[in-house]
BADOKOL-799074 format. One line per 8 residues: number of its first residue (from 1); their letters; for each residue z, y, x of C-alpha. Coordinates in nm, 2 decimals. Example, Ala and Ser with C-alpha at 12.3 -4.5 7.8 and 13.67 -1.06 7.14 Angstrom:
2
1) AS) 0.78 -0.45 1.23 | 0.71 -0.11 1.37
This chain:
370
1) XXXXXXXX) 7.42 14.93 8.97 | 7.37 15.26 8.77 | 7.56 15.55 8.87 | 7.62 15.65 8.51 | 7.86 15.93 8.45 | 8.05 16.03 8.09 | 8.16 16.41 8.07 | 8.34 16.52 7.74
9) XXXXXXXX) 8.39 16.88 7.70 | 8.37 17.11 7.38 | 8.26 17.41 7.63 | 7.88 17.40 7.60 | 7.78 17.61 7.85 | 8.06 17.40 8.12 | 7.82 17.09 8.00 | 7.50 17.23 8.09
17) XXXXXXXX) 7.63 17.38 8.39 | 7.72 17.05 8.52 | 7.40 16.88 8.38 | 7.22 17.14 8.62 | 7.43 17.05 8.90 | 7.45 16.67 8.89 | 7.05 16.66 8.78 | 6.88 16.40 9.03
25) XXXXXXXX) 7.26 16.26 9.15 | 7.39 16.05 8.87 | 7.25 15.97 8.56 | 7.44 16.20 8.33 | 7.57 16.17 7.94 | 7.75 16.49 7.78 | 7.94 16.51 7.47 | 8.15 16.80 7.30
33) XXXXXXXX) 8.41 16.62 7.18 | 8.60 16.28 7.21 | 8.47 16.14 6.89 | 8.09 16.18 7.06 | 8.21 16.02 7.36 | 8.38 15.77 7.21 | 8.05 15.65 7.00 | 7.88 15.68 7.33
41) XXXXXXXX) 8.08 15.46 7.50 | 8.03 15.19 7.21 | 7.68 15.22 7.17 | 7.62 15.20 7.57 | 7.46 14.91 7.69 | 7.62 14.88 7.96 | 7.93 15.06 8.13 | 7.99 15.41 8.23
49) XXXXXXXX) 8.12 15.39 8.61 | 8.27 15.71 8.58 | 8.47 15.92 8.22 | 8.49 16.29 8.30 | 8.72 16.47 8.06 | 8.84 16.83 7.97 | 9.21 16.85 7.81 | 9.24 17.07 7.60
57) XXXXXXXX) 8.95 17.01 7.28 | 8.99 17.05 6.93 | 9.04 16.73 6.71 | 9.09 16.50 6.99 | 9.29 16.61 7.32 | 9.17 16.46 7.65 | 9.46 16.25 7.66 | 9.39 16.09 7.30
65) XXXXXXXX) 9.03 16.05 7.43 | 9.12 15.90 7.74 | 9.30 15.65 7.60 | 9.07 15.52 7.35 | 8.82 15.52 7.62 | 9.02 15.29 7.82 | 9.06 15.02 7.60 | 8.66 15.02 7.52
73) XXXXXXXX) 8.56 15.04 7.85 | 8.86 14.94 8.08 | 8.67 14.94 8.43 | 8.55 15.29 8.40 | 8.72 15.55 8.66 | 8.86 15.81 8.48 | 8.87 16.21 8.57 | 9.01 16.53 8.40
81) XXXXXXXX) 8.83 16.84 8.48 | 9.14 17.08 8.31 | 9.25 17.48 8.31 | 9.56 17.60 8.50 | 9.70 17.63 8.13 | 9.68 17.27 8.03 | 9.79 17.20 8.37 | 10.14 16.99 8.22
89) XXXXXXXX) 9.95 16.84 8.00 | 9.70 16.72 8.27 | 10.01 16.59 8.51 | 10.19 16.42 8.18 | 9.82 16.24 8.12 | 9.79 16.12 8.45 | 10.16 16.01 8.49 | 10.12 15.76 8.18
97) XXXXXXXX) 9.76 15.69 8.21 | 9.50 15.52 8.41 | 9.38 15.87 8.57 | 9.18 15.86 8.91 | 9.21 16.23 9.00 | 9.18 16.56 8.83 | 8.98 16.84 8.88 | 9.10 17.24 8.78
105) XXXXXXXX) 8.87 17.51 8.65 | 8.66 17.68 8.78 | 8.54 17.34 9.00 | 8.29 17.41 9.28 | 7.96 17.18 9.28 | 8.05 17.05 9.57 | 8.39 16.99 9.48 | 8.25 16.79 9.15
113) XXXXXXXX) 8.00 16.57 9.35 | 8.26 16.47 9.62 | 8.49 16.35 9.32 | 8.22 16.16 9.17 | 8.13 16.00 9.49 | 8.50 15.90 9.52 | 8.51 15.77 9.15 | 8.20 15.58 9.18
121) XXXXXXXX) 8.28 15.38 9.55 | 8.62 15.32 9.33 | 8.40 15.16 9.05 | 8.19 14.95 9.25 | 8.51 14.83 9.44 | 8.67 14.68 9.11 | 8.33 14.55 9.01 | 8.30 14.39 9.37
129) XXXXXXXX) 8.64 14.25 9.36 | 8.56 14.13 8.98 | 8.26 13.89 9.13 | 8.49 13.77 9.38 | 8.72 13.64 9.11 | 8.44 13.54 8.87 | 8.24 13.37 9.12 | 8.45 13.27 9.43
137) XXXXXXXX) 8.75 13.19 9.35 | 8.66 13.02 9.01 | 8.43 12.83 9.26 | 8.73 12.72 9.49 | 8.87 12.65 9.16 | 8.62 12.41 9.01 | 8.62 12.19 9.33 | 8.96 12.14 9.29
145) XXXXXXXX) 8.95 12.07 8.96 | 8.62 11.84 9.00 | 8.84 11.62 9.25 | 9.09 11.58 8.99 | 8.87 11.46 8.75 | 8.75 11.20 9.05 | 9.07 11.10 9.15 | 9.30 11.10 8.86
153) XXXXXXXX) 9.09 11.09 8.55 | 9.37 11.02 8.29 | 9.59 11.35 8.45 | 9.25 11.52 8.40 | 9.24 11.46 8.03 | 9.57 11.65 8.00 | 9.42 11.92 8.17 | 9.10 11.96 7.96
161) XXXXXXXX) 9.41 11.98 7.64 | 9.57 12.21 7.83 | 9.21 12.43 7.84 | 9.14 12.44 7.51 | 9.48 12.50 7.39 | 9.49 12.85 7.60 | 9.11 12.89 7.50 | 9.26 12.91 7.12
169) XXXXXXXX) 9.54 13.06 7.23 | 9.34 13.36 7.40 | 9.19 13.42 7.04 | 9.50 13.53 6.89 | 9.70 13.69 7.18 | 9.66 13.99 7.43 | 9.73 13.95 7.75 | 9.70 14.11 8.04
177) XXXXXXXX) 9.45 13.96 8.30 | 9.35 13.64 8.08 | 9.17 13.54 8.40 | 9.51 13.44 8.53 | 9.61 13.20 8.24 | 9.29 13.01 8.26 | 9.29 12.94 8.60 | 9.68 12.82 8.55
185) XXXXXXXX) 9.56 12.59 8.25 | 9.29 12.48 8.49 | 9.50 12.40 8.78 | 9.90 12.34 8.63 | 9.83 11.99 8.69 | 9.67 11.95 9.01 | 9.98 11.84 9.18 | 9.89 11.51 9.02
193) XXXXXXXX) 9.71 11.47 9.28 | 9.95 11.49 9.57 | 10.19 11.21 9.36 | 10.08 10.88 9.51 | 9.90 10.62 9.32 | 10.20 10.34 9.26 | 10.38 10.59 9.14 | 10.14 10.74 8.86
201) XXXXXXXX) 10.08 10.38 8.79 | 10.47 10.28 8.74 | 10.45 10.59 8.49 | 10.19 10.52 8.28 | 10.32 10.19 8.22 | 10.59 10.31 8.01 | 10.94 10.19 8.00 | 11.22 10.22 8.26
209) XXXXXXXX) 11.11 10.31 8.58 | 11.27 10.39 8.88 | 11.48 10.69 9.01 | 11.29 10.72 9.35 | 10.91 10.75 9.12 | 11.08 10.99 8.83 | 11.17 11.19 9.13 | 10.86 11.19 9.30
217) XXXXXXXX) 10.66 11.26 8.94 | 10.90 11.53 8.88 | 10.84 11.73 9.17 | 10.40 11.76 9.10 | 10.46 12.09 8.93 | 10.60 12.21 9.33 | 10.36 12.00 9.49 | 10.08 12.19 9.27
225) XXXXXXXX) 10.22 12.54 9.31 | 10.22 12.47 9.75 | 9.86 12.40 9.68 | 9.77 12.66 9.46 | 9.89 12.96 9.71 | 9.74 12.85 9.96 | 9.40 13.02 9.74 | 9.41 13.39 9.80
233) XXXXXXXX) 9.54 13.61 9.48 | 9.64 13.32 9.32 | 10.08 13.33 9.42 | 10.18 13.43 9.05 | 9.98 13.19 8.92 | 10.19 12.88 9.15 | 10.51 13.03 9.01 | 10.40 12.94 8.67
241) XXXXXXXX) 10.31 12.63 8.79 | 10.61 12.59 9.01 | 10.81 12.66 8.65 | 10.62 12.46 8.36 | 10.89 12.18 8.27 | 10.74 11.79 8.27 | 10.96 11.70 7.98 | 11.11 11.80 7.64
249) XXXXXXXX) 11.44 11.83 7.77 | 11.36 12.02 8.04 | 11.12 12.27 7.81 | 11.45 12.31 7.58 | 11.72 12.35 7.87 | 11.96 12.68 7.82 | 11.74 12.99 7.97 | 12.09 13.05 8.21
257) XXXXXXXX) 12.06 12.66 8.37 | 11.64 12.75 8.41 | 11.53 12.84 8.80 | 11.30 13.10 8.72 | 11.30 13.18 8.28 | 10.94 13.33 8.16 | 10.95 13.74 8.13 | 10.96 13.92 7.81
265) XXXXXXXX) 10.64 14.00 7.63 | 10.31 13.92 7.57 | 10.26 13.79 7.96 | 9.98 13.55 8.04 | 10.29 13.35 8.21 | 10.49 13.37 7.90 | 10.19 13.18 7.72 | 10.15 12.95 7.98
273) XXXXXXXX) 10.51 12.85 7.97 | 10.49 12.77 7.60 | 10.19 12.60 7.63 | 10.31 12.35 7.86 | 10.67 12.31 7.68 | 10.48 12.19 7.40 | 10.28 11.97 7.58 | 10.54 11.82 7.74
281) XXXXXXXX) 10.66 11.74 7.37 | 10.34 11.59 7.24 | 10.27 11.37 7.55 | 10.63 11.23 7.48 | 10.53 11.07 7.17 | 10.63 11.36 6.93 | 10.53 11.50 6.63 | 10.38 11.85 6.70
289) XXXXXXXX) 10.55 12.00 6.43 | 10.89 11.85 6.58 | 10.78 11.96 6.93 | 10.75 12.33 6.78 | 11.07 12.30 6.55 | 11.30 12.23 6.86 | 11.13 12.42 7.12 | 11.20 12.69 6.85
297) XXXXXXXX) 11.53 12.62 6.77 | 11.63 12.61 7.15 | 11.55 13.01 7.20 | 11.37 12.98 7.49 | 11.06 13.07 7.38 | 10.91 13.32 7.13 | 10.86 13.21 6.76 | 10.49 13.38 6.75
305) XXXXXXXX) 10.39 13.20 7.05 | 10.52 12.89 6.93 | 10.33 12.94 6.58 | 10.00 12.98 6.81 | 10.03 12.71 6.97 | 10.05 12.48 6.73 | 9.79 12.60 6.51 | 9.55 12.61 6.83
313) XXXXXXXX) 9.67 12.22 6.91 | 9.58 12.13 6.54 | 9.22 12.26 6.61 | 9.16 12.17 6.91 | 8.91 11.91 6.95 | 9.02 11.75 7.29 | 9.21 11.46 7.14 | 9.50 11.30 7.36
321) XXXXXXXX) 9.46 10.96 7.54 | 9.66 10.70 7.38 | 9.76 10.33 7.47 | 9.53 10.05 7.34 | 9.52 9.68 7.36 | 9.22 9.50 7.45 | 9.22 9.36 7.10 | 9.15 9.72 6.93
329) XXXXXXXX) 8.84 9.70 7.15 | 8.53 9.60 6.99 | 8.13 9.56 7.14 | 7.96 9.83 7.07 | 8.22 10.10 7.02 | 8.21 10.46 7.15 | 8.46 10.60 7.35 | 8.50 10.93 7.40
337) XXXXXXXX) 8.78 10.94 7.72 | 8.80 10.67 8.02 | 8.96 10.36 7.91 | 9.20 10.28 8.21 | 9.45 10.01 8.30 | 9.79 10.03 8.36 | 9.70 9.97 8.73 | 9.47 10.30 8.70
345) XXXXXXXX) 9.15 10.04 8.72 | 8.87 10.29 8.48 | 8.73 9.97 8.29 | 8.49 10.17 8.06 | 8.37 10.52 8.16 | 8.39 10.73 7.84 | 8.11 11.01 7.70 | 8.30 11.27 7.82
353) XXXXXXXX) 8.37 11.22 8.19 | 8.02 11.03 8.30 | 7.72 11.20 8.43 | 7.53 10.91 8.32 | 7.63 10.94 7.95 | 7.34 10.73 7.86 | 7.47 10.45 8.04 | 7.87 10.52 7.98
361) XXXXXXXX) 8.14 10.55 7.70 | 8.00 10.23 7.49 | 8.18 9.91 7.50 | 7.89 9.62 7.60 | 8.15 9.33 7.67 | 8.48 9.18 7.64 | 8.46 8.90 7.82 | 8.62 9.00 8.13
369) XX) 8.97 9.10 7.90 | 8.93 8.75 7.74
C-alpha cells in the first residue's frame, strides 16, 4: 500500500520545505490551494492515506477544503498544520469534522514525520478492518445464506426480493455504512431456518392454521437476530432484524404500541424497516400500491422511503413465488424459481437456484402429478 500524502498550503516556500523534508519518506503531492487539492483528489487513481491542510487560505478555508475532501475520499486521515492565529478556527474544525490531529506553526521535521507515521498506521488500520468486513465477515455471511438457500429454498426466494429491493433502494438513498443494510437484506430471514419444517409447511398451505405454528412463525425475526449476534460487529444489524414486522398489521401498528420504532433520518435501519413493512404487504396478497398507500397513511414510516420502495419493487426483476396447480404446468416449460409442494417436496428445480442449470428449471414430465 502506497504511503501517499496530500498537503494543501497557499505558502510556497512551507510546501517546498516539507517536500525537502518528507523526500524519500512518503510519496508526496502539494497544492496551493483547496481547489488544486481537490482536483487532485479526483483525478488520483487511487487514495491519498493521509490530507494535510493549512487553515487559513484564500478562496477556500481549510475547513471548506476539508470537508469536500472527506466526502471524495472518506478513508483518508486528515491533518491541519495551522498558525497560533487560526488557532479557534483549527479547534472549531476539528470539533465538527473528521480531524485526526493538528499540527501548529512552525512544526519541527521530526514533529511532521511522527504525525504522518501516526496518520498512516491509522489508515492502514481502517483499510485492514475494511477487508475484514469485505472479505470475512461477508464470507461468514454467504455460508449462512448458502444454507438457506439448501434448506429452505422458498424462504430464500424472499430473501433474493429482499436484495434487490435494497440494491435499488441504495441507488436513490444515502446512508450511512450501506454495508450494514445489505448484510440485514441478506440475513433478515435467516431465522427461517430455526422454525421447524411442519410448521413452514402448515404456513405455506394457506388458510387457518393453528395458534401454537402462528406463534412459532412469528417469533423467526428473534430467532434470526440470536443468530445473527452471535457474528462479531453485526448486534445493530439483529435489532433490525429482531424489529422487521411479519405482517401488514404489525408493519402499520401505532409507533407508541411498537417494541423498538425505527430512528429518524436517513438510517440504513430506517430503510430496512420499510423495506420489510412492504414486503410483508406484498407477500399477503396485496397490491403494492395498496401496500404503500397504508403503510403511508399509518405514519410510521417516511413518505420518501415509501415512494422508493415501490418504484425499486416495480423494477426489480426478482419476481415473487406464487401458488400453481399442477394443471398450469405444461412439458417443456421454463421455470425460473423451485416449484415446491405444500409439503416442502422441490418437484422441479428452477434456472435460478440449480448449479446444473442445463439439467434444471424445464418441466420434462407430468406424469407423476397425474
Amino acid at each position: 500500500m502506497a504511503d501517499r500524502v496530500l498537503i494543501v498550503d497557499d505558502e510556497v516556500r512551507i510546501l517546498d520545505g516539507l517536500r525537502r523534508t518528507l523526500h524519500g519518506l512518503y510519496e508526496v503531492d502539494t497544492a496551493a490551494s483547496g481547489a488544486e487539492g481537490l482536483a487532485l483528489i479526483d483525478k488520483a487513481d487511487s487514495a491519498y492515506a493521509v490530507v494535510v491542510s493549512d487553515m487559513m487560505m484564500p478562496g477556500m478555508s481549510g475547513a471548506e477544503f476539508l470537508g469536500h475532501a472527506h466526502d471524495a475520499s472518506p478513508d483518508s486521515v486528515q491533518m491541519v498544520l495551522s498558525g497560533q492565529a487560526e488557532l479557534s478556527a483549527t479547534i472549531a474544525a476539528v470539533n465538527d469534522g473528521n480531524l485526526f490531529r493538528f499540527l501548529t506553526k512552525p512544526c519541527e521535521s521530526a514533529e511532521m514525520i511522527r504525525a504522518l507515521d501516526a496518520a498512516l498506521a491509522q489508515y492502514r488500520l481502517v483499510q485492514s478492518e475494511r477487508e475484514l468486513l469485505d472479505h470475512t465477515l461477508n464470507g461468514a455471511v454467504g455460508v449462512l445464506t448458502e444454507l438457506m438457500s439448501v434448506s429452505n429454498p422458498t424462504e430464500f426466494a424472499r430473501t433474493e426480493r429482499v436484495k434487490a429491493i435494497v440494491a435499488a433502494m441504495l441507488q436513490r438513498v444515502v446512508v450511512p455504512d450501506p454495508w450494514e443494510l445489505r448484510i440485514a437484506a441478506m440475513l433478515g430471514q435467516v431465522g427461517m431456518m430455526a422454525v421447524p419444517s411442519e410448521v413452514l409447511t402448515e404456513v405455506r398451505a394457506g388458510g387457518q392454521i393453528s395458534r401454537e405454528a402462528e406463534a412459532i412463525y412469528h417469533s423467526h425475526p428473534a430467532l434470526g437476530a440470536d443468530l445473527i449476534r452471535r457474528i462479531p460487529r453485526l448486534h445493530d444489524i439483529a435489532e433490525w432484524v429482531a424489529a422487521q414486522p411479519v405482517t401488514l398489521a404489525e408493519a402499520i401498528m401505532p409507533m407508541s404500541a411498537r417494541a423498538d420504532p425505527p430512528e429518524a433520518g436517513t438510517t440504513g435501519r430506517d430503510v430496512y424497516a420499510t423495506v420489510m413493512a412492504f414486503i410483508a404487504g406484498v407477500d399477503a396478497g396485496l397490491q403494492p400500491r395498496r401496500v404503500h398507500n397504508d403503510l403511508a397513511g399509518c405514519g410510521n414510516y417516511r413518505a420518501d422511503l415509501l415512494d422508493h420502495v415501490l418504484a425499486a419493487h416495480e423494477k426489480s426483476i426478482v419476481r415473487r413465488p406464487r401458488r400453481v396447480k399442477g394443471a398450469e404446468l405444461t412439458v417443456g416449460m421454463k421455470v425460473e424459481q423451485d416449484v415446491v409442494t405444500t409439503t416442502g417436496l422441490i418437484l422441479i428445480r428452477g434456472e435460478r437456484s440449480s448449479p446444473n442449470r442445463w439439467r434444471s428449471g424445464c418441466v420434462t414430465s407430468l406424469r407423476e402429478w397425474a
